[in-house]
KOLFI-535290 format. One record per atom (N, C-alpha, C): residue number from 1; residue in one letter; x, y, z. Coordinates in pm, 1 decimal. Each point is the difference from the previous one (the first is absolute). Layout:
BEGIN
r nulo:NUM; kero:A; east:X; north:Y; up:Z
...
//
This chain:
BEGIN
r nulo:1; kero:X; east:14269.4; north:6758.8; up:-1960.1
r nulo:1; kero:X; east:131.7; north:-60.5; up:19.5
r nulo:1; kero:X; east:99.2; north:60.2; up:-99.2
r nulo:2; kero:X; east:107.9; north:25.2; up:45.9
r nulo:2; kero:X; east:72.2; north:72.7; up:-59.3
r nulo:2; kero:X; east:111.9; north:-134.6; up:-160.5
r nulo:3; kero:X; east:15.0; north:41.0; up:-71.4
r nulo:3; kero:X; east:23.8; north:-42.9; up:-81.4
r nulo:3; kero:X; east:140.3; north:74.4; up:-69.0
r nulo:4; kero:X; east:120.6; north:-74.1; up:-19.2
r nulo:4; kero:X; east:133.0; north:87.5; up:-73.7
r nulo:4; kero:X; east:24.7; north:-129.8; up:-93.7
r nulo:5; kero:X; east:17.3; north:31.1; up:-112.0
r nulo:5; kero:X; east:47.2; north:-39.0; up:-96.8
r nulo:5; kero:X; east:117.0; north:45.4; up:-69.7
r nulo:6; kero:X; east:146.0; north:-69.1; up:16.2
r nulo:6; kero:X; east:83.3; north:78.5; up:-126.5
r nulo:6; kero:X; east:36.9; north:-113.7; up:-78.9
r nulo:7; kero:X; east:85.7; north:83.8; up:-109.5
r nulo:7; kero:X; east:25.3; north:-36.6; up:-129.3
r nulo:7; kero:X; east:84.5; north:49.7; up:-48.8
r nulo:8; kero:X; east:83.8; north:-23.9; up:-136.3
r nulo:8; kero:X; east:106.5; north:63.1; up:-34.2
r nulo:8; kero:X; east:167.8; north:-27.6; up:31.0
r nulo:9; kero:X; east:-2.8; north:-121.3; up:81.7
r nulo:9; kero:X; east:142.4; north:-53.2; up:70.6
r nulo:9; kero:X; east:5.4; north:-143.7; up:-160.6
r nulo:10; kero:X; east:155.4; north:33.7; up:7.9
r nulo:10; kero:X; east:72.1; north:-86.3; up:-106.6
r nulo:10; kero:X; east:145.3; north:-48.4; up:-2.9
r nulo:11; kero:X; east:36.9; north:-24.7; up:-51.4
r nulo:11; kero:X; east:177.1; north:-50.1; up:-46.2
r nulo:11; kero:X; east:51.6; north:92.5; up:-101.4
r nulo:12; kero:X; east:86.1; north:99.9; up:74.0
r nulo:12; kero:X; east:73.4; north:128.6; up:-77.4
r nulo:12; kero:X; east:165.7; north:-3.6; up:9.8
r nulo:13; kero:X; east:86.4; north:60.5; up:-62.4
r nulo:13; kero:X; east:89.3; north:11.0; up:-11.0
r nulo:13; kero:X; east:25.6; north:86.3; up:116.9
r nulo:14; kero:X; east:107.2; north:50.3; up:69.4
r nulo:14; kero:X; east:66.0; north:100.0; up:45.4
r nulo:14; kero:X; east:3.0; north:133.6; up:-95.6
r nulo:15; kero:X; east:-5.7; north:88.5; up:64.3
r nulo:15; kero:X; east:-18.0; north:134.3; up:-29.9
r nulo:15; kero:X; east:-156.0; north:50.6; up:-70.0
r nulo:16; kero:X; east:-15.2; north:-117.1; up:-70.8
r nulo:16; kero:X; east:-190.6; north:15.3; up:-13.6
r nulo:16; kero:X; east:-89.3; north:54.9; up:63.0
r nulo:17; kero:X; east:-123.3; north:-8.8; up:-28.6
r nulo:17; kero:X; east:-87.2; north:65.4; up:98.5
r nulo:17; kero:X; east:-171.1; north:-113.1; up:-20.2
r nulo:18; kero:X; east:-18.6; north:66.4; up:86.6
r nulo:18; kero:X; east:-148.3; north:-30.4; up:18.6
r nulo:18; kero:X; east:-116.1; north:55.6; up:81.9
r nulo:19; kero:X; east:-156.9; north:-50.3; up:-34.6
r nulo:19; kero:X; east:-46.6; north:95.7; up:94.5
r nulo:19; kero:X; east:-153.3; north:-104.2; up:10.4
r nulo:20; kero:X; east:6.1; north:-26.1; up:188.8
r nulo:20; kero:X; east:-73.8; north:-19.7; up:36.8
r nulo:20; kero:X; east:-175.6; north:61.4; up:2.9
r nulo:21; kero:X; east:-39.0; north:-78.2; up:35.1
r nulo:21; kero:X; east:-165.3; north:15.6; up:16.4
r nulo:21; kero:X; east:-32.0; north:0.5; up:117.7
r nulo:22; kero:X; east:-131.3; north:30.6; up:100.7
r nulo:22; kero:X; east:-88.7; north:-45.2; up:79.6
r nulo:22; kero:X; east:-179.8; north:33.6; up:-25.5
r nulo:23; kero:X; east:-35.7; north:-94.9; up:-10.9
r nulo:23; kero:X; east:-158.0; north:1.4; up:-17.3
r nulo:23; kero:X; east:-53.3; north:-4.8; up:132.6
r nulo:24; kero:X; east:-79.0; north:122.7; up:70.5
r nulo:24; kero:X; east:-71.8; north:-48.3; up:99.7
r nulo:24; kero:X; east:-139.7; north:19.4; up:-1.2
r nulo:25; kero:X; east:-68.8; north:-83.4; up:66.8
r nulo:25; kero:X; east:-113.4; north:53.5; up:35.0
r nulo:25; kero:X; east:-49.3; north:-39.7; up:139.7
r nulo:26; kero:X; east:-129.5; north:41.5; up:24.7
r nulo:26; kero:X; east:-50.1; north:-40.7; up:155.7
r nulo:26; kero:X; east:44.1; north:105.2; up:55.1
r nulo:27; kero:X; east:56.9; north:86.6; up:1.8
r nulo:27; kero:X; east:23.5; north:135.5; up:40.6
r nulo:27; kero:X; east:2.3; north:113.0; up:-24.9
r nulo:28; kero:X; east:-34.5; north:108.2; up:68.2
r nulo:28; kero:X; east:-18.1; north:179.3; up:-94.1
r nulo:28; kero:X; east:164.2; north:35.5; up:-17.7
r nulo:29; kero:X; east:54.4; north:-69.4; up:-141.3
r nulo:29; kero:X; east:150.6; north:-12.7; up:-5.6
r nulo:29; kero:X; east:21.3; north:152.3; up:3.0
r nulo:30; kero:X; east:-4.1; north:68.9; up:-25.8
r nulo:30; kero:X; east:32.9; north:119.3; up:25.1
r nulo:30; kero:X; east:-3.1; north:92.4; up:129.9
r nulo:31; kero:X; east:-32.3; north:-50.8; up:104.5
r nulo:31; kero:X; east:-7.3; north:38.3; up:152.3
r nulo:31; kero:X; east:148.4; north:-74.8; up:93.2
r nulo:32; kero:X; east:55.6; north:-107.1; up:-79.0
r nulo:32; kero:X; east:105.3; north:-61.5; up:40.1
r nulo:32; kero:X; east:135.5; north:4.3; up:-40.0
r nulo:33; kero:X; east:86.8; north:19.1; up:52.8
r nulo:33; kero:X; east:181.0; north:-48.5; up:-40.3
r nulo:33; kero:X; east:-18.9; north:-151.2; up:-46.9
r nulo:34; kero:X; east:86.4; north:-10.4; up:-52.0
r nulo:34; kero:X; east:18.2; north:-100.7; up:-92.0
r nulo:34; kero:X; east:127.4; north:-52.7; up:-16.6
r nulo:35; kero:X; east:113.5; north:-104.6; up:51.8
r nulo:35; kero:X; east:100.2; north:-41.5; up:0.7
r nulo:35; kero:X; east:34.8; north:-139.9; up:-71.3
r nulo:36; kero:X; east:217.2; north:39.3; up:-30.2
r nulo:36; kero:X; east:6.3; north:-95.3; up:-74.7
r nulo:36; kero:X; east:113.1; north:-77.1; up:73.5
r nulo:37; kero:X; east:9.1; north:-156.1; up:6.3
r nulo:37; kero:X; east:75.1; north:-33.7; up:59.1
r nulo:37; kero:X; east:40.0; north:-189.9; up:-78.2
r nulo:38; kero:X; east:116.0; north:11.3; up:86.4
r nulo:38; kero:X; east:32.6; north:-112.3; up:-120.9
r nulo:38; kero:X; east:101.2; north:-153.7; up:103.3
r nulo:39; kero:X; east:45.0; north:-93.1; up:-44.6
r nulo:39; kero:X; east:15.2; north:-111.7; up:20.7
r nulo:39; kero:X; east:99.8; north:-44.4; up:-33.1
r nulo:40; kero:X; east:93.5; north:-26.4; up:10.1
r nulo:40; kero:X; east:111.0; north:-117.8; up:-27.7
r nulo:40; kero:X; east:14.4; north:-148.0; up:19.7
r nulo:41; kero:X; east:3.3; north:-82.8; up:-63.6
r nulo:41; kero:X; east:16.7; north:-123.1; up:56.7
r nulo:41; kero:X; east:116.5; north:21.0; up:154.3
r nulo:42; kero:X; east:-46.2; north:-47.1; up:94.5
r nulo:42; kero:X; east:40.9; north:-45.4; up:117.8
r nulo:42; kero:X; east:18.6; north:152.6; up:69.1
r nulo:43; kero:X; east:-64.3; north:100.0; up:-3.2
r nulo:43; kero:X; east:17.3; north:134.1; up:21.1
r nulo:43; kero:X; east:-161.7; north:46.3; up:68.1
r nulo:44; kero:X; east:9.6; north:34.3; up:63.5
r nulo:44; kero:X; east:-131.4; north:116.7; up:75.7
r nulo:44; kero:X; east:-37.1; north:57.0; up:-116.0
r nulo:45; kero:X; east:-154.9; north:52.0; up:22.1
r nulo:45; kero:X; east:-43.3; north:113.1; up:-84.7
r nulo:45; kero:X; east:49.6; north:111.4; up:37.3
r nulo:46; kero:X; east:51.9; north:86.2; up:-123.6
r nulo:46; kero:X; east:39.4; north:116.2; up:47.8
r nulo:46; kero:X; east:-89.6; north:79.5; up:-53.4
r nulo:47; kero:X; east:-1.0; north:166.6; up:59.8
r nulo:47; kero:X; east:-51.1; north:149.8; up:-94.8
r nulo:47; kero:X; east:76.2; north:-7.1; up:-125.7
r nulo:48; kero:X; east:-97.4; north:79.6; up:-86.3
r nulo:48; kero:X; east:75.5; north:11.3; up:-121.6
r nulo:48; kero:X; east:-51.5; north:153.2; up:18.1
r nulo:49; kero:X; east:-151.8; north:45.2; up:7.6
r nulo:49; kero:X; east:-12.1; north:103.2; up:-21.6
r nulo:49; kero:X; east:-164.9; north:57.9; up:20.1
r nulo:50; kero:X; east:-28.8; north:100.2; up:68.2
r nulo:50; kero:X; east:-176.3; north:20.0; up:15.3
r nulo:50; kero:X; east:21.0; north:158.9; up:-24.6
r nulo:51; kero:X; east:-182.3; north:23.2; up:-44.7
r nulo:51; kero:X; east:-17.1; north:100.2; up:-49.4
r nulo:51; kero:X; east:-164.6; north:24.0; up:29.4
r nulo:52; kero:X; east:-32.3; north:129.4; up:90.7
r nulo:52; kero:X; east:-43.3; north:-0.1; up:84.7
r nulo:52; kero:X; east:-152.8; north:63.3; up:-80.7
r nulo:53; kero:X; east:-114.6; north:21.8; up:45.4
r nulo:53; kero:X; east:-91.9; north:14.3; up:-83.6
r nulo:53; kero:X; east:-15.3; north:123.7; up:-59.5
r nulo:54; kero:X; east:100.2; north:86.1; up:63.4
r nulo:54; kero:X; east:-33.6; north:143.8; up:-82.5
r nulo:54; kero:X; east:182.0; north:5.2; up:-115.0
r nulo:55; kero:X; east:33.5; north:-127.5; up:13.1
r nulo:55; kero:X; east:107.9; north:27.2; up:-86.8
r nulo:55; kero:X; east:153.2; north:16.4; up:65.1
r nulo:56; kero:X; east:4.8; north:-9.7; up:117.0
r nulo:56; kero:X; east:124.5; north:-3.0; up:46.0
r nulo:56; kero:X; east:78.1; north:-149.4; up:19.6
r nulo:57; kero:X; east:112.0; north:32.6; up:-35.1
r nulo:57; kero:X; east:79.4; north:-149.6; up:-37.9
r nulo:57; kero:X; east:130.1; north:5.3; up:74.0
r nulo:58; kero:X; east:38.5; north:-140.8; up:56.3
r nulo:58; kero:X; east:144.8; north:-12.4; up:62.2
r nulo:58; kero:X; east:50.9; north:-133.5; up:-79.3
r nulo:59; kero:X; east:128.0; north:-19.3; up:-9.6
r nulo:59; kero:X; east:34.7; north:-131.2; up:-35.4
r nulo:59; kero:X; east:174.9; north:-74.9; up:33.4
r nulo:60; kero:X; east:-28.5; north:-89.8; up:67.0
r nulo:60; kero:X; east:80.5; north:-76.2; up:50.1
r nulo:60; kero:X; east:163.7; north:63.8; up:-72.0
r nulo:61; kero:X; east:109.5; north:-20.9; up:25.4
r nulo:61; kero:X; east:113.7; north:110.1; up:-13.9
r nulo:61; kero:X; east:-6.1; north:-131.8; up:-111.0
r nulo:62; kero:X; east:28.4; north:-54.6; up:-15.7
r nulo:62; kero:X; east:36.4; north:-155.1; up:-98.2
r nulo:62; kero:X; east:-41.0; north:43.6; up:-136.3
r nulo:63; kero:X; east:-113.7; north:98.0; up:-1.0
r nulo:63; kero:X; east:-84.2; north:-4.1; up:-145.4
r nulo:63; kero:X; east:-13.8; north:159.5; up:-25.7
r nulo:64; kero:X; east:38.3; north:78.1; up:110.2
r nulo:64; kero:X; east:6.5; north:120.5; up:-15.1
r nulo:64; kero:X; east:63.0; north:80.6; up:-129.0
r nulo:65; kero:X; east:-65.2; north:49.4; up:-79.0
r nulo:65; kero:X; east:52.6; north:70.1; up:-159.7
r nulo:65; kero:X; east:-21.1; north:-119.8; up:-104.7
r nulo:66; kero:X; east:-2.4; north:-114.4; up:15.6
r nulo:66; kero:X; east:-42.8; north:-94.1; up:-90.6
r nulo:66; kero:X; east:-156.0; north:-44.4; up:-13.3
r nulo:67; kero:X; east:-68.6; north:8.7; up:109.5
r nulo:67; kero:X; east:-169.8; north:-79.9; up:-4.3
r nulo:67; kero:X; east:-49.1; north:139.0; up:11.6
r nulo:68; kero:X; east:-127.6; north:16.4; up:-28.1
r nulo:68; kero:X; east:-96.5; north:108.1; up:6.8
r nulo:68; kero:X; east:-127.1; north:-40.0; up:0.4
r nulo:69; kero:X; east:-87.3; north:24.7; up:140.5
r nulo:69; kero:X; east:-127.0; north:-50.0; up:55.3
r nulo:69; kero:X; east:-81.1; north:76.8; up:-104.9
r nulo:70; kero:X; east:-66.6; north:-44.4; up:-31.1
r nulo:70; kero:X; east:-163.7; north:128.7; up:-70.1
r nulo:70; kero:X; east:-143.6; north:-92.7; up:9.7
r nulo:71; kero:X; east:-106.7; north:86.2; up:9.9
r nulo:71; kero:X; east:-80.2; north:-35.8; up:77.8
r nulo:71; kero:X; east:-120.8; north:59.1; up:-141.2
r nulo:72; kero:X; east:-122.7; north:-76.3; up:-18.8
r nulo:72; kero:X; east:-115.5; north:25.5; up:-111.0
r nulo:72; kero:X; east:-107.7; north:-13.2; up:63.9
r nulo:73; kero:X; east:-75.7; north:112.9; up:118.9
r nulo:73; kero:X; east:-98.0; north:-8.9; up:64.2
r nulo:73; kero:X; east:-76.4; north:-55.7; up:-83.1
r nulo:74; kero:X; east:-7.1; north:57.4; up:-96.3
r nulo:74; kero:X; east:-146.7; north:-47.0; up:-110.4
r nulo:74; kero:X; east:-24.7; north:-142.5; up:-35.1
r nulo:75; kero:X; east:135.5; north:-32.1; up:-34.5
r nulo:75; kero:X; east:-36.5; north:-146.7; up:-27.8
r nulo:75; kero:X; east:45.0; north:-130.0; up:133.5
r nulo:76; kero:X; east:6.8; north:107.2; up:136.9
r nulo:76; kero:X; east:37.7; north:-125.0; up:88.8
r nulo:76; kero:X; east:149.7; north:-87.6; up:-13.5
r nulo:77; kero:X; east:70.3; north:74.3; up:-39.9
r nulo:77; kero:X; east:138.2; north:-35.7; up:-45.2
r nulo:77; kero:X; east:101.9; north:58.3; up:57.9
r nulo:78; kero:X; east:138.6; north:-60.6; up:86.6
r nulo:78; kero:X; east:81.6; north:37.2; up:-6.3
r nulo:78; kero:X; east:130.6; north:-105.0; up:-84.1
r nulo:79; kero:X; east:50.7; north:78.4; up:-33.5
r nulo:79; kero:X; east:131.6; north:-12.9; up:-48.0
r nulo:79; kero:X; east:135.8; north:2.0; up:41.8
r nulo:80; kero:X; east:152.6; north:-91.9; up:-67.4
r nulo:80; kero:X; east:88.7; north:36.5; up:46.6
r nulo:80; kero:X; east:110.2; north:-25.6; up:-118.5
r nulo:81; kero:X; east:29.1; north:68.1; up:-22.1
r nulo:81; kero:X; east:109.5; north:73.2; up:-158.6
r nulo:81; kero:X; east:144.4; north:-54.6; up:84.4
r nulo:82; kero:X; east:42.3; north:-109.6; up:-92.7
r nulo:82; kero:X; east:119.5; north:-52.6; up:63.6
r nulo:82; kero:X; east:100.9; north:38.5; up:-89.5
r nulo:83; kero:X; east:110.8; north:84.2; up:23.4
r nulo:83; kero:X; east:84.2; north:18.2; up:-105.7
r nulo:83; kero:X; east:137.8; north:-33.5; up:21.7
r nulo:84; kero:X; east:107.3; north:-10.0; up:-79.5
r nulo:84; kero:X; east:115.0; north:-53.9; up:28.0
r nulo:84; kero:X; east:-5.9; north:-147.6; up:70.6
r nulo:85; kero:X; east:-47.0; north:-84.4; up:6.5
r nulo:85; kero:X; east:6.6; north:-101.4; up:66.6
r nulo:85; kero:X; east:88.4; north:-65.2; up:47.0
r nulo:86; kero:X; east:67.5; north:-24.7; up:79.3
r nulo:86; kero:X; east:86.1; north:-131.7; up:23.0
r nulo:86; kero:X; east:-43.0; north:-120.3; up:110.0
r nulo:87; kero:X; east:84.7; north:-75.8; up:-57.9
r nulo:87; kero:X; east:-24.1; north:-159.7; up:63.4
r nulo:87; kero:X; east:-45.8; north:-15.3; up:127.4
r nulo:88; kero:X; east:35.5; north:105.8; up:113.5
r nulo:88; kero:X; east:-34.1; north:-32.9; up:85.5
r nulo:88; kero:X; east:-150.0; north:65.2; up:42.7
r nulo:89; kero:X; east:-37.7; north:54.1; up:-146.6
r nulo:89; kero:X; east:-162.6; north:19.6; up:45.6
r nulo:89; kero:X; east:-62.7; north:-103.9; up:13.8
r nulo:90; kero:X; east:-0.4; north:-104.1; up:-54.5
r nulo:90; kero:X; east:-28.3; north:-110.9; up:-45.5
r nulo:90; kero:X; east:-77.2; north:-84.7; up:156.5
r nulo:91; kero:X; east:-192.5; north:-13.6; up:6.7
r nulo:91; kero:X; east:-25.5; north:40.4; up:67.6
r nulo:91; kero:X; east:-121.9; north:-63.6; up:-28.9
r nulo:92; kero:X; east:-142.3; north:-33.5; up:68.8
r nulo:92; kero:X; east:-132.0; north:8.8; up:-2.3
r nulo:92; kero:X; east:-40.3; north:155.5; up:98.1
r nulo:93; kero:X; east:-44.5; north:60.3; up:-99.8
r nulo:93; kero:X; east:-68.3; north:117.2; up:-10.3
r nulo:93; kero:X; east:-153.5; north:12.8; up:80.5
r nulo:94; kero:X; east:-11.9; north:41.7; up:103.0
r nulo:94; kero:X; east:-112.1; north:10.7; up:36.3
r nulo:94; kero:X; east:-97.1; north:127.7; up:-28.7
r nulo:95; kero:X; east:-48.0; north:72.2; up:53.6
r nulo:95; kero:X; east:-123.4; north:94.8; up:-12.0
r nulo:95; kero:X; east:-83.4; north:-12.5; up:110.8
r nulo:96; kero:X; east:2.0; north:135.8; up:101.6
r nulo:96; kero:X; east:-51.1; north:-17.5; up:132.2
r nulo:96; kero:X; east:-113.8; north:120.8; up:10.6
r nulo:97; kero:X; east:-89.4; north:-15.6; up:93.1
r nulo:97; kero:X; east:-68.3; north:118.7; up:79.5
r nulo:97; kero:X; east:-26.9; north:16.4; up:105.7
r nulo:98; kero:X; east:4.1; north:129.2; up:33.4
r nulo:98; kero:X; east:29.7; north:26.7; up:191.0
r nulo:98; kero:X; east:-154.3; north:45.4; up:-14.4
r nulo:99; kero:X; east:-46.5; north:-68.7; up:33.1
r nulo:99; kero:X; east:-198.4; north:61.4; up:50.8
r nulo:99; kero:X; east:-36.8; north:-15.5; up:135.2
r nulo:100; kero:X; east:114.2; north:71.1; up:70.9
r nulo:100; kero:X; east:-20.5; north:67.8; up:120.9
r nulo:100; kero:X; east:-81.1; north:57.0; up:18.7
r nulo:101; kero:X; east:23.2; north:143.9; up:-34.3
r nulo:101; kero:X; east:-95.2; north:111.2; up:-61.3
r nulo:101; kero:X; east:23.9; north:100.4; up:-93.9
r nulo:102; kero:X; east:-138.8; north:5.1; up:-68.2
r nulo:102; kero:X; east:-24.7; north:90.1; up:-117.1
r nulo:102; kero:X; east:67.7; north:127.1; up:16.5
r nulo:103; kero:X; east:94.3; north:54.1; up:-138.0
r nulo:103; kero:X; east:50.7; north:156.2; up:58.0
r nulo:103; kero:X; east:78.8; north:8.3; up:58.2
r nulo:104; kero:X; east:64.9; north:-146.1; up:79.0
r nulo:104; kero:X; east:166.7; north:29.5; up:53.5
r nulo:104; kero:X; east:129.3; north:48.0; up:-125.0
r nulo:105; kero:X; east:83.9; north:127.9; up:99.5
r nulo:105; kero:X; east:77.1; north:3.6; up:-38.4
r nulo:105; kero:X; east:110.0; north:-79.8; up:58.4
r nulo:106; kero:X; east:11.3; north:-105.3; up:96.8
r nulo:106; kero:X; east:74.9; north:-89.8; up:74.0
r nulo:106; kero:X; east:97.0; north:-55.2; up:-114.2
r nulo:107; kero:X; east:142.1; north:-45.4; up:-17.7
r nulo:107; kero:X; east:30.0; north:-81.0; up:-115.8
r nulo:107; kero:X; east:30.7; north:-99.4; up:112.2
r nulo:108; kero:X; east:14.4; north:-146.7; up:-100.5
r nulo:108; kero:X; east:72.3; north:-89.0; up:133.8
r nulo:108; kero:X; east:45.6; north:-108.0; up:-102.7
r nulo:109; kero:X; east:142.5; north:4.1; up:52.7
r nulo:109; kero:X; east:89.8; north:-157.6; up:-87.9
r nulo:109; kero:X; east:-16.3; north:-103.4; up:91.1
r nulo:110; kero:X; east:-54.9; north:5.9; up:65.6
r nulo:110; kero:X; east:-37.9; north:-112.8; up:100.0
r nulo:110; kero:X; east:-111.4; north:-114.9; up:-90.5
r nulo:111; kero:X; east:20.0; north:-153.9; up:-33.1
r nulo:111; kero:X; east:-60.2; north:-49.4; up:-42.2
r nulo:111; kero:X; east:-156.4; north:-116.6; up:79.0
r nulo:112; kero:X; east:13.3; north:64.8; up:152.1
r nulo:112; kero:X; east:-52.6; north:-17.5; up:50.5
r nulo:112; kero:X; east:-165.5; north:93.6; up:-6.9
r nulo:113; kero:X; east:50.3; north:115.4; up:1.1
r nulo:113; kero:X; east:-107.3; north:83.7; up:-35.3
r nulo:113; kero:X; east:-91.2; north:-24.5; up:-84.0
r nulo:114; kero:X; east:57.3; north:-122.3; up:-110.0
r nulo:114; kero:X; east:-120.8; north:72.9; up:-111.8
r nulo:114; kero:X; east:-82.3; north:-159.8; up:-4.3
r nulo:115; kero:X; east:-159.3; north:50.1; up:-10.2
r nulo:115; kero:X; east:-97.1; north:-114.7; up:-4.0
r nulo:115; kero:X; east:11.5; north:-70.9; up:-64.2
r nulo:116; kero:X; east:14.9; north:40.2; up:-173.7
r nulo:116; kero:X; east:-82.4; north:-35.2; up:-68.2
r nulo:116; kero:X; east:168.7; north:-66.7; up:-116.5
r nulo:117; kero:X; east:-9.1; north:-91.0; up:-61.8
r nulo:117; kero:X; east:105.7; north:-44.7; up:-71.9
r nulo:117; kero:X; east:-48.8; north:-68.0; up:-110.0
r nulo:118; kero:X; east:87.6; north:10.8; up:-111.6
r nulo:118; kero:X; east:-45.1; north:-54.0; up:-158.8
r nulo:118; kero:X; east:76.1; north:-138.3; up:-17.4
r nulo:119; kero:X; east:-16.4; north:-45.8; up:-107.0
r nulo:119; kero:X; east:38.4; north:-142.4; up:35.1
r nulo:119; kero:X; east:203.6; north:-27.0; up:-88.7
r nulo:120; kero:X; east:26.2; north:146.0; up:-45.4
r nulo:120; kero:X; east:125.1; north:11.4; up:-19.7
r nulo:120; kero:X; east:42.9; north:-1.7; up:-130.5
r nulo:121; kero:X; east:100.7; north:68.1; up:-80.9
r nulo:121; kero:X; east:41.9; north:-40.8; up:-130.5
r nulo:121; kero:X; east:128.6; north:-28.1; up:-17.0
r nulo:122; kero:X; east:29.1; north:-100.6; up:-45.0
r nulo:122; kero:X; east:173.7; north:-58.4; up:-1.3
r nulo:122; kero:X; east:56.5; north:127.3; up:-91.4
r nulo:123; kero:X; east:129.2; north:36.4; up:68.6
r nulo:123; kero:X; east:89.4; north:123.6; up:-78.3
r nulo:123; kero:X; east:121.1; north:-91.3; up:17.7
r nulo:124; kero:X; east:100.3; north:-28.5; up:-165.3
r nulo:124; kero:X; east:110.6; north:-76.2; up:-0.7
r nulo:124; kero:X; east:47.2; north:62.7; up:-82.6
r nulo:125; kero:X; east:194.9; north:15.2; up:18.7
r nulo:125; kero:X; east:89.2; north:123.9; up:-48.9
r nulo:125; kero:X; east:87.9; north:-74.8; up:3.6
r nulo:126; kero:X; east:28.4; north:-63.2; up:-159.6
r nulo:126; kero:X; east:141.7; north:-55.1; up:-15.3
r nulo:126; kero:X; east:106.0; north:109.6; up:1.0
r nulo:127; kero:X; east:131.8; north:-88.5; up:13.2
r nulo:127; kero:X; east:135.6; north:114.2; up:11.4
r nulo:127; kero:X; east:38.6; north:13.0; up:-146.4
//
């Protein structure tokens, strides 16, 4: 059973930064893309950003030049480097996996696609 764990979501100032976690296991994490997506009170989940198992990355225009996906086959970890922040990041942070199949280069912001979901980390960005 697949297992995502993150960590690393807090109460930051604007223009700050931060940087997410995901712990997984139950899966050959390194055969999979790995996506990040996030929450607003009274808002849909949206894409934030996935990064595919050999390292290829897209990310939502919103976070584009500010967030940066990176990925730690070794330790089953992906990451997400939040920089410049503002208020309206302000968000529960998820951590996803598409285990479709092993070795896709497919990307997909579609939050339907992905199986497997972590249980979220609160991200809050005063003005």
């Amino acid at each position: 059973q697949v297992q995502l764990v993150e960590s690393g979501g807090g109460l930051v100032q604007a223009g700050d930064s931060l940087r997410l976690s995901c712990a997984a296991s139950g899966l050959t994490f390194s055969q999979y893309a790995m996506a990040w997506f996030r929450q607003a009170p009274g808002k849909e989940r949206e894409f934030v950003g996935v990064i595919t198992w050999s390292g290829y990355i897209i990310y939502a225009e919103s976070v584009k030049g500010r967030f940066i996906i990176s990925r730690d086959n070794g330790r089953n970890t992906v990451y997400l480097q939040m920089n410049s922040l503002k208020p309206e990041d302000t968000a529960v942070y998820y951590c996803a996996a598409d285990t479709r199949m092993p070795y896709s280069g497919v990307l997909s912001t579609d939050r339907n696609v992905y199986g497997s979901w972590g249980q979220g980390t609160q991200v809050t960005v005063s003005s």
